[in-house]
C-alpha positions as CSV (number, residue, x, y, z in Angstrom):
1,X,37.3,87.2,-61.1
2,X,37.4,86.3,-64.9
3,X,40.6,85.1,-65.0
4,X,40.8,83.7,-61.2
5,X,38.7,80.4,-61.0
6,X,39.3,79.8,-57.6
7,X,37.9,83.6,-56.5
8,X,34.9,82.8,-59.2
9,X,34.2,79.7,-57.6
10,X,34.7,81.6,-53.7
11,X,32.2,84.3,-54.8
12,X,29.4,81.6,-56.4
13,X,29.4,80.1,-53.0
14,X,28.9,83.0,-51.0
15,X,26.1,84.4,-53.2
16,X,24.3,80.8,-53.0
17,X,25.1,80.8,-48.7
18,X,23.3,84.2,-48.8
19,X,20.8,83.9,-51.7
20,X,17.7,83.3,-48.9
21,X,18.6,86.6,-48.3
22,X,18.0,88.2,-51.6
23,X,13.8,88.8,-51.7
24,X,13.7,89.4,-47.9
25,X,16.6,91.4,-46.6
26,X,18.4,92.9,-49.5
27,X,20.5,95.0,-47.1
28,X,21.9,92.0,-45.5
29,X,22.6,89.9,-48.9
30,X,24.9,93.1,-49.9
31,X,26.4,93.1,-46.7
32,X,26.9,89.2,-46.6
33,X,29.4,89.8,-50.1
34,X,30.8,92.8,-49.2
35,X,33.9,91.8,-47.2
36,X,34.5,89.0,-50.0
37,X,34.1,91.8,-52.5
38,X,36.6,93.7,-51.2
39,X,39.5,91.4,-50.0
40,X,38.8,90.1,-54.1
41,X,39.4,93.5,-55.1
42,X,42.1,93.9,-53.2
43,X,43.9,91.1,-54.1
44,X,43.3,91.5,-57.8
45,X,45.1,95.1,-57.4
46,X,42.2,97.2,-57.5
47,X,41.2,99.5,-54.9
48,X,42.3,98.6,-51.2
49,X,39.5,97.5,-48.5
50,X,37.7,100.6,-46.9
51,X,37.6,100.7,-42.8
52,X,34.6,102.8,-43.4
53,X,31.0,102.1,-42.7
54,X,29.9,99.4,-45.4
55,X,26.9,100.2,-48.0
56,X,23.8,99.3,-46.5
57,X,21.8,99.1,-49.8
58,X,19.9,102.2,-49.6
């Protein structure tokens, strides 16, 4: 994301969508970024996107 404005700017507005989220449900405000997470990952050619179970915070 440093050098990719547009993926900065994609993850800013997710974390402000989910940011209610933070001091009440802390699971679901990791969960809310996690697909986003990954695909930016992904795209930035670091680790591919798991089909796994996603962290649930604890």
């Amino acid at each position: 994301m440093r050098t990719n404005a547009a993926d900065r700017e994609r993850y800013a507005v997710r974390k402000r969508e989910l940011a209610h989220l933070l001091t009440t449900d802390r699971p679901a405000y990791v969960d809310g970024k996690s697909a986003l997470v990954e695909e930016l990952i992904a795209t930035a050619g670091g680790s591919q996107p798991v089909d796994g179970p996603r962290r649930t915070g604890s």
